[in-house]
N, C-alpha and C positions, 0 to 999 in steps of 0.2 A: 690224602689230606684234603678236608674242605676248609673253605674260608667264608665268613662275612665281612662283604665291605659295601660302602658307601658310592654309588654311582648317581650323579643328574638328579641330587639330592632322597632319593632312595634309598633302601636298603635291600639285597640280592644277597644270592646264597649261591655257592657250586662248587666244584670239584678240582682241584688243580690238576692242570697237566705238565706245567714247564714254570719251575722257581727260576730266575734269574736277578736273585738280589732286587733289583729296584720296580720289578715287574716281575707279574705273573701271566702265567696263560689258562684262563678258568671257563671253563664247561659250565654252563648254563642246564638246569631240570630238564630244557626243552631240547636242549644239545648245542643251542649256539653257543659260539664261544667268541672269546671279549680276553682283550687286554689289559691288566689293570695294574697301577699302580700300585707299588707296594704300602705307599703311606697311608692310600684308601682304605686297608684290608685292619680292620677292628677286631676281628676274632678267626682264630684257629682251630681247628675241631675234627676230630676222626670219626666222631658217630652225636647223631643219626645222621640223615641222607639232609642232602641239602634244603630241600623238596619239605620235605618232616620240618623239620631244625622251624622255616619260613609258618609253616600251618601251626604248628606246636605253640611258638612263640607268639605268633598271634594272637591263638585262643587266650594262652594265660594273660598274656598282658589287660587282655579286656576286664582280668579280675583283679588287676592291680587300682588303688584307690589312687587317684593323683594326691588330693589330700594328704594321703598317711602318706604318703612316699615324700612329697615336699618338709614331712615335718622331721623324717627321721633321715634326710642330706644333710651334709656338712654344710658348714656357713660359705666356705671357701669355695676353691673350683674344684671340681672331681672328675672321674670318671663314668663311665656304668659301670665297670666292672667292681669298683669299689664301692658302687650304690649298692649293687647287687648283692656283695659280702653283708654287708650292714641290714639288706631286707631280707636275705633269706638267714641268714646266721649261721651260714658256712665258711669254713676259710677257701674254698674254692668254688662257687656255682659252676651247676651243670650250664652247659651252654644253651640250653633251652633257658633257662634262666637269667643269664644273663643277658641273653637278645629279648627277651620279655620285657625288662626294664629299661633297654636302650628303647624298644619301640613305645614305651608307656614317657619316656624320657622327649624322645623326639616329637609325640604326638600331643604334647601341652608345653609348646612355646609363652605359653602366656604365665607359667609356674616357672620353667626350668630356660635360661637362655643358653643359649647354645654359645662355645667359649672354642670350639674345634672341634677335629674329626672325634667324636664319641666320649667327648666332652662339655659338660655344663656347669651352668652356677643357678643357686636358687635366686629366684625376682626378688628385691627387697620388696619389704611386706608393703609400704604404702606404694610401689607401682605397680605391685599384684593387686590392691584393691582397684586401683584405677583401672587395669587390663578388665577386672573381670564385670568392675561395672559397665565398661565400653561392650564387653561382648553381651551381658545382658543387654546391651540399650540394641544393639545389633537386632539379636533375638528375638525381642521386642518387634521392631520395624520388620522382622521380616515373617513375622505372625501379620501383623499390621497389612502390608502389600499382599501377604494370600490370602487375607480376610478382605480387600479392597477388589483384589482381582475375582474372587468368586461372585461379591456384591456386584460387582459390572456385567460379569457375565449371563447373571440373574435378570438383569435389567432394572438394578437399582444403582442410584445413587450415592455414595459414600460418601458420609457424614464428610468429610475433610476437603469436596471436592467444591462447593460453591464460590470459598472465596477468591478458590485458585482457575477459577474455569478459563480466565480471558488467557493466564499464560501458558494452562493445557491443551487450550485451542490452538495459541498464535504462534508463543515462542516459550514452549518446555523446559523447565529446568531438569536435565536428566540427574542431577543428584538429589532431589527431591523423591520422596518415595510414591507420591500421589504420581507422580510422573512415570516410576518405574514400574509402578500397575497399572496404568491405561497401558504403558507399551504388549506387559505382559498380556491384559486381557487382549488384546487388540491381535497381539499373534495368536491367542488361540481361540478368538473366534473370528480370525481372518476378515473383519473391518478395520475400517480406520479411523481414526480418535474421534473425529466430527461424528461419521456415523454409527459408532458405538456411545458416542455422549447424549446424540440425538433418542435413541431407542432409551435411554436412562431418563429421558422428560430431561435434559438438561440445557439443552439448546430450544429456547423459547420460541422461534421463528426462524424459517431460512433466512427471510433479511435482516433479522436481529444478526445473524451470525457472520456474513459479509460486512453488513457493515459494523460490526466490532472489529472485524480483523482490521478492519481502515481507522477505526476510534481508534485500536490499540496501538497502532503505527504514528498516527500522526496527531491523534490525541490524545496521551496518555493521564493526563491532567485533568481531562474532561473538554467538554464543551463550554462552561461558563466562564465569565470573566473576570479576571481578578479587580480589585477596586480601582481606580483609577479616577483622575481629576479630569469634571468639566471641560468641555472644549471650550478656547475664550473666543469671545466674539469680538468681529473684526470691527473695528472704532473706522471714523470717518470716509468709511467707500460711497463714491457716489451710486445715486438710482440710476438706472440705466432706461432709456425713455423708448421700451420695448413693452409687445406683450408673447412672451415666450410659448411656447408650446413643448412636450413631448410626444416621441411617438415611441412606441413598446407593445410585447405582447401582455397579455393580460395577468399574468401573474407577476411581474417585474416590479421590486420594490426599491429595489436602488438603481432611481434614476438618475443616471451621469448627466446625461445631454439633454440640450434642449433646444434649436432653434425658433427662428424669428426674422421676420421682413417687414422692413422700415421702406418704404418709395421715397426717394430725393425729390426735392422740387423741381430738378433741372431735369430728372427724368432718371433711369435706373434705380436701385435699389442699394441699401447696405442690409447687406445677410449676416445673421449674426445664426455663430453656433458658440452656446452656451454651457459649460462644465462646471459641474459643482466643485466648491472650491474647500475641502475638508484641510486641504493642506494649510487654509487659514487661521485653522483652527487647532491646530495643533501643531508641535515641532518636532521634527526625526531625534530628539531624547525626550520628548513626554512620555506621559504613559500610552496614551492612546498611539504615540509614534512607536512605541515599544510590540505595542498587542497587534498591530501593523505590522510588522517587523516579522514579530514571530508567525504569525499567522500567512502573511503574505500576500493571500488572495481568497476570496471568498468559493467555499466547494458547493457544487451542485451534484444535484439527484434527485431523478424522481421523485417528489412525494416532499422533499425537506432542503436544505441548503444551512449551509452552517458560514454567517458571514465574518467577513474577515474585522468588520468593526462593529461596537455593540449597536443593537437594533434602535437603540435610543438615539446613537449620537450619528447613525444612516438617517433616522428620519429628518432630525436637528439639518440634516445638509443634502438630505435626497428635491431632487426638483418635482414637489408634488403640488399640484394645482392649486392656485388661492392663495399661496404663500412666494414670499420676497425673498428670496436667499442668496448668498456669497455667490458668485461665480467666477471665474475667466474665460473671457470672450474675447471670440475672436471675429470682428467687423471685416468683412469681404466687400470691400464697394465693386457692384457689380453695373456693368453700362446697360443699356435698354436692350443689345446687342449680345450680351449676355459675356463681355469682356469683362476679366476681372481687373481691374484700372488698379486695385493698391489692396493691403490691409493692416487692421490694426489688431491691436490686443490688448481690453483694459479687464483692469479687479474693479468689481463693480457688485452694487445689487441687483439682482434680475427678477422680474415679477412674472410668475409661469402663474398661466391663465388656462393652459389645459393640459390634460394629460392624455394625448391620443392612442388608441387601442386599434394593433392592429384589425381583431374580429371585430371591432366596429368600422373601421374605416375600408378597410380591404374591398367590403362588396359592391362601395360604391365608387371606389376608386384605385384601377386595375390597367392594366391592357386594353382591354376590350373597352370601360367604359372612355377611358381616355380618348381610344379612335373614332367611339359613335357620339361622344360629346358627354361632357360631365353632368349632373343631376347638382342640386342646392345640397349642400351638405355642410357643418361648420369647417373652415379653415379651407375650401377646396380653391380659391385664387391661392391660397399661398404655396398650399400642394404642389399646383400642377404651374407653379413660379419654381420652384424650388426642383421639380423634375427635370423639367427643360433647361434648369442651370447645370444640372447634376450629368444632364447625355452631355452637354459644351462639355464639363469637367474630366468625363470617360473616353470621350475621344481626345482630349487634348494629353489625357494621359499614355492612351493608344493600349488601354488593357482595359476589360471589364472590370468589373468592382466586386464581381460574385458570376459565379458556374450557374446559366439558369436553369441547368441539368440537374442540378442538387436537390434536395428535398431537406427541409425541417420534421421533426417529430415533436409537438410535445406530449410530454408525459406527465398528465393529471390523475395523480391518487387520489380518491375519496377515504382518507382514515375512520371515517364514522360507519362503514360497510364493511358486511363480513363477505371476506374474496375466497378464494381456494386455499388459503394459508390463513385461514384467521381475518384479523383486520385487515382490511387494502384493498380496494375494486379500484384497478386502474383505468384510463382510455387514454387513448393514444392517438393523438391527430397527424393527421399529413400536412405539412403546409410546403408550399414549392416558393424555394428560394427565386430569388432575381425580380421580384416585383418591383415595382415603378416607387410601391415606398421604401423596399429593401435599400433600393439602387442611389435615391436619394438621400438615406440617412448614410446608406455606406461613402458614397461621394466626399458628402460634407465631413466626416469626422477623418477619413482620408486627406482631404487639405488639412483641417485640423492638425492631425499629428505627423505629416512632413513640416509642415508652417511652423510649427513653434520647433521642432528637431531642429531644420535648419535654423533659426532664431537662436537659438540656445547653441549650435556649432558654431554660427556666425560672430556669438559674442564669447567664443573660449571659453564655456559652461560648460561639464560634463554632462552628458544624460546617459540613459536607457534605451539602446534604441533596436530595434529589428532590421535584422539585417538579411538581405535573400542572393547570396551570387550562385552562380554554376547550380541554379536547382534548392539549394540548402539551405532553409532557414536557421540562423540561429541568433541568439542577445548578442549584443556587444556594448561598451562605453566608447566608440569611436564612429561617426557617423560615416556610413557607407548606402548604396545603394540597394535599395527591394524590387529586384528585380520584377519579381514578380507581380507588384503592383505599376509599377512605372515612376518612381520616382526617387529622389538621389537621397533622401534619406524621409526615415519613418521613424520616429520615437513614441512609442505610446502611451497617449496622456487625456485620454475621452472615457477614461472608466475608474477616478483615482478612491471610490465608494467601494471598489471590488477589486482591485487589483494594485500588488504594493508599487509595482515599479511605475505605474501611472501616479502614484502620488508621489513619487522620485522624483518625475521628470517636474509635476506642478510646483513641488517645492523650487525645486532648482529655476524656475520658472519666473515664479513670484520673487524670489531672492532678485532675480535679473532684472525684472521688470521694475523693480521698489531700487534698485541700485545697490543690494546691499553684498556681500560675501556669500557664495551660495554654501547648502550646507555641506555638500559635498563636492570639496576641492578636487583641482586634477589632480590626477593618478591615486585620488584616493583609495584606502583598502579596502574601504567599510561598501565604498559603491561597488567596488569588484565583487568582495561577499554579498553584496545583496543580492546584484542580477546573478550569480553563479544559485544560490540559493532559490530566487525566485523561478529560475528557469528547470533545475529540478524538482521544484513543489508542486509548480505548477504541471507541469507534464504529470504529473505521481495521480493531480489531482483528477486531471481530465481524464486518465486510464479509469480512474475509480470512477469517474461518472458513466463512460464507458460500461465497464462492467456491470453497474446498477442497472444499466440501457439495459442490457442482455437478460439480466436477471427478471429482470421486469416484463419484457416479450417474451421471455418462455412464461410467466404468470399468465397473460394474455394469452398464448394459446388456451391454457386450462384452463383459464375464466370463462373465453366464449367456446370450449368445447370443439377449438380448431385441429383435429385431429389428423386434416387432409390438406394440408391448406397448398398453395399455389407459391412457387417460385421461381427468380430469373437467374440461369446460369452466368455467373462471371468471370470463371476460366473452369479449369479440371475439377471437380470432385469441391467446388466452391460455388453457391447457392447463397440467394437472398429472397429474404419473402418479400411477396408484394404486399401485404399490408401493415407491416412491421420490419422494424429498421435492422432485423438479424439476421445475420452471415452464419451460415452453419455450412461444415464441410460434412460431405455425399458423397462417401468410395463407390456405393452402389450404382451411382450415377453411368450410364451407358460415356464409354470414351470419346463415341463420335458424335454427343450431342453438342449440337452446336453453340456459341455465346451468343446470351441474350434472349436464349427460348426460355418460354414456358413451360416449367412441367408442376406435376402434382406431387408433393411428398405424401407419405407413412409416417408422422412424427415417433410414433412409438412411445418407449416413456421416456417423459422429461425427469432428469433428477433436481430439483431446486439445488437441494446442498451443493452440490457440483455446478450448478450455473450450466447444464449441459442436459443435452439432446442429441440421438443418436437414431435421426431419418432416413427412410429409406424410400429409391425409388419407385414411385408408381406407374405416369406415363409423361407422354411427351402431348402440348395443350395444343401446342401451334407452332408456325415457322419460327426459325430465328428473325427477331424484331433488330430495330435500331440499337449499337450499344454505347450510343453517346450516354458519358455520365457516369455509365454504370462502376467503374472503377472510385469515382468520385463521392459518390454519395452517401450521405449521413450515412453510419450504422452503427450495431451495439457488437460488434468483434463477430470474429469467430473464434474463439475459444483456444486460444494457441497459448 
């Protein structure tokens, strides 16, 4: 005796060897053998062979019409066997016949549902249209995805792919079918979506493509501003009887700060550093408090900067030359002796009379010129008043102000030049931090923002403040110690044009200073979300500038054709160039060369899309040098 039955939703065919009422012992064509339930077992049969029965039934069913078959089943539930009477119009079908219609039966779930073991009901007729419309729309989409995936693999574009490009890049929708054919094209011609999108002309630019994946994160919205109310200007502040100056590098457009020295009659000075005062202008629920809010801090990169407040109402309150603006200042009366005897802090207007640049003031006042004697240059009494206050300030702090082992880079793109990618010829300057004006301006904005920190802890005011113990910098709303700078607290509040928690702490500031309710009470919520927010944005922000750094020095290599270029070991198999602020790791690198040598790389190819470069070694230049710094200083990553 053979039997059909139903196993792991199959259907199998064999031979019995052992009936035991509720179980069978059946022989499989191939010879294995299987336990099976009696309730499984649909049909009984002596001839043909198992083997036959499975191939026979097959073929026929292929020639069964589902159509005809669904129209000539009962309305009710049935069997096969009773389908099978009714299609072939015998009172008994052969068993090839009647497995024909159980497999034509089981293989169109979308006609026939399944009610039990070799039993069905026909679909009502409107959720058969619906099934069979769903499987056409199916059928559809999946002509669609292999007509999308061969277009990719072509190296064309599919019509469907532009609008969707930012979330094909960043973040996929996998049930989307645009999706399911990049994946597919992508495994079979073994790139990856960037680099299969790139060869399709669809990726405009490598730095188009970084920096979208950074637009798409964190600004999804775009870059522009929504509308928003006028900032109002502050009614009755006094002038302040200064003439202010800035000092910056040359591309700085939101000038925070700005000092100024006033001589006493009685002898010593009052030193005044001045902070633009936007927080007067608006309130932590206006709109521009809002666009603030959201935004947080102004991002930088190479080439462009997306500010944190609109470019109209930065200028309205930036400290740029010729013009009288809002400030909070803070008066340092300083003795002839260079004692700081007291200070104060008013909301005032302040008249900035210049705006000093570091590449212009730097070469004539340095180190060097300082020791052999200064040259006439504008503001240089006040300079070299304001240096000599700033070393009294460094040692009484008993920490420098800056690593003079550090190096700055900046990074100026020409957009109107065609580079090695199109538009963009960059260069790239060295400038070595710790200068006599670095040291001065850092000095001064360092009392700054411990001064008012403590001021504002002094008087039960929440702030924003930095905090550095055992090594670890991080935010807090409780004033504590920075170590690292030398003083019992720091709140940051010299930059409130670009940064949100600087115009936290001025708000909170001004509230104290005018007597009024600050805006954010203790143990407020809204301040906890700000700094928890601000301190992740920010971080998010400077990696992304970071990366641009990187991206930008590998362009520089293949601008100037640096093929071989020269670098300083900083531990194992970890390399930085000397003329560009990039960390790139060197397995090739010999294990016993020592930190701080010079050697020569092999750059090899750089890949833009990748932000990567993959150098190898050439030789060794010279001894191992000094490694002071070298741990410390600017760079654009290594690619970790």
């Amino acid at each position: 005796m053979n039997v059909l039955f139903e196993e792991d939703g199959a259907f199998r065919a064999g031979t019995v060897l052992a009936d035991n009422v509720s179980s069978l012992q059946i022989e499989l064509p191939g010879g294995k053998r299987v336990k099976v339930k009696a309730a499984n077992v649909l049909l009984r049969f002596a001839t043909p062979s198992p083997a036959e029965l499975m191939a026979k039934a097959d073929a026929e069913a292929e020639g069964i019409e589902t159509e005809f078959l669904y129209e000539v089943c009962a309305e009710g539930e049935f069997g096969f066997e009773e389908l099978a009477v009714e299609y072939h119009g015998t009172a008994k079908p052969e068993p090839v016949q009647a497995a024909a219609v159980l497999l034509r039966l089981h293989s169109a779930p979308i006609y026939f549902h399944r009610k039990g073991k070799g039993r069905y009901r026909k679909a009502p007729a409107e959720i058969l249209q619906a099934a069979l419309a769903g499987a056409e729309k199916k059928r559809q989409q999946a002509l669609a995805v292999e007509r999308m995936v061969e277009e990719l693999k072509a190296g064309t574009l599919p019509a469907e792919f532009p609008p969707l490009l930012a979330s094909l890049l960043y973040k996929p929708d996998r049930n989307r079918n645009e999706t399911k054919a990049l994946g597919a094209a992508c495994a079979e011609t073994g790139q990856s979506a960037p680099r299969l999108l790139q060869t399709c002309s669809a990726i405009a630019s490598t730095h188009d493509y970084h920096l979208g994946r950074f637009l798409f994160e964190f600004f999804a919205k775009g870059t522009d501003f929504p509308a928003f109310a006028r900032p109002v200007e502050p009614a009755d502040l006094p002038l302040a009887a200064v003439a202010a100056f800035s000092i910056d590098d040359a591309h700085t457009t939101e000038i925070d700060d700005a000092l100024s020295v006033t001589p006493k009659p009685e002898g010593g000075w009052l030193i005044g550093v001045h902070i633009a005062a936007p927080g007067l202008g608006m309130s932590v629920d206006s709109d521009l408090g809002r666009i603030a809010r959201e935004r947080l801090s102004t991002v930088y990169m190479p080439g462009r900067k997306i500010t944190m407040l609109p470019e109209d109402v930065v200028e309205h309150f930036t400290l740029a030359a010729g013009h009288t603006v809002p400030a909070v200042s803070l008066y340092l009366d300083v003795a002839a002796d260079y004692r700081t005897l007291g200070h104060e802090t008013r909301i005032e207007l302040v008249p900035i009379v210049a705006n000093l640049r570091h590449h212009d003031i730097e070469p004539v006042f340095n180190a060097e010129t300082l020791a052999t004697g200064l040259g006439d240059f504008p503001y240089r009494d006040e300079l070299k008043l304001l240096w000599e206050y700033a070393q009294v300030l460094e040692a009484g702090r008993g920490k420098p102000s800056d690593n003079s082992n550090r190096k700055d880079y900046n990074f100026v793109v020409d957009w109107n030049a065609e580079g090695v990618e199109g538009k963009g010829v960059v260069h790239i300057d060295e400038r070595q931090r710790g200068s006599p004006l670095d040291t001065l301006v850092a000095e001064l904005m360092i009392v700054a923002n411990s001064t008012w920190g403590a001021l504002l802890r002094d008087a039960g005011v929440p702030a924003l403040y930095r905090v550095q113990t055992a090594g670890k910098v991080r935010m807090s709303t409780v004033a504590a110690p920075h170590e690292g700078l030398g003083v019992e607290c720091y709140a940051w509040s010299s930059s409130p044009l670009r940064r949100y928690c600087d115009l936290v702490n001025q708000w909170q500031l001004i509230a104290h200073l005018r007597g009024e309710e600050p805006p954010f009470p203790p143990k407020s919520a809204d301040l906890l979300a700000a700094m928890r927010d601000f301190e992740l944005t920010y971080a998010a922000y400077a990696e992304f500038q970071r990366g641009m750094e990187r991206y930008w020095c590998l362009r520089w290599l293949l601008q100037e054709n640096m093929s071989q270029p020269v670098a300083r070991v900083l531990r194992e198999a970890l390399v930085r160039l000397e003329d560009v602020p990039l960390v790139l790791r060197l397995p090739s690198m010999p294990a016993e060369t020592p930190r701080g040598a010079r050697i020569r790389l092999n750059m090899g190819e750089i890949d833009l899309l990748d932000a990567e470069a993959h150098p190898r070694y050439l030789e060794l230049l010279a001894e191992a040098g000094s490694d002071t710094g070298l741990e410390d200083e600017g760079e654009a990553g290594a690619g970790e």
